[in-house]
C-alpha positions, 0 to 999 in steps of 0.5 A: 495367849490366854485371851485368844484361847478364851476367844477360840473356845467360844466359837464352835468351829474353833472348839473343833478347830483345836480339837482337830489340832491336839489330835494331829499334834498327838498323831504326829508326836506318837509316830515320831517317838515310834520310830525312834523306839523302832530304830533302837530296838533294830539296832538291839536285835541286830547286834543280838543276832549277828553277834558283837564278838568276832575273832579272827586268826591267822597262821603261817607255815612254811615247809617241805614236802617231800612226797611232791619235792618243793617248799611251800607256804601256806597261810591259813585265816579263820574268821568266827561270830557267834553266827557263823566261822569262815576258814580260808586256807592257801598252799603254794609251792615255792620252789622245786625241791628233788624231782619236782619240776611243777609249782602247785597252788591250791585254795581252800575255803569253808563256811560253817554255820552255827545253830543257837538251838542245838546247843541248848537241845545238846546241854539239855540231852546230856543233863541228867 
């Protein structure tokens, strides 16, 4: 190894040779090593802005209603991240219940979205 670097070293175009090699090495080695970096901090800002704690609930009821005259279930979901909450609430009428004759089914569904500034603008506000 030792005699062939000696031997490329004496010729000029070997000398360019190599040197054009370290610098394709360098290049190479750099971009591979800068995506790697890339990757990570993509997947950091990611769990950073989505938020990595989610909560989701569920409520059940059941009931009466005797303004419509039925029973009902309703089901009621919430699903909240630091980003965002979604809510999803069903009602349905199960049976007749006194005067009524007719089954209601209603849906309702929301989306709220949070903005990280104006908690800090808010706490600032109130801070003496």
């Amino acid at each position: 190894m030792f005699l062939a670097a000696r031997q490329v070293a004496r010729r000029p175009a070997g000398l360019r040779l190599a040197a054009m090699l370290a610098v394709a090495v360098g290049l190479a080695s750099f971009g591979v090593s800068g995506e790697a970096v890339a990757a990570g901090n993509r997947d950091a800002r990611a769990q950073a802005e989505l938020g990595a704690q989610r909560v989701v609930a569920m409520q059940f009821e059941r009931g009466v209603d005797p303004v419509a005259g039925a029973g009902y279930l309703a089901v009621g979901f919430s699903a909240v991240s630091e980003v965002a909450a979604v809510d999803l609430g069903v009602r349905g009428d199960l049976f007749p219940y006194g005067t009524a004759s007719t089954r209601n089914f209603l849906v309702g569904l929301s989306l709220r979205l949070f903005v990280p500034g104006a908690v800090a603008s808010a706490a600032a506000a109130q801070s003496p």
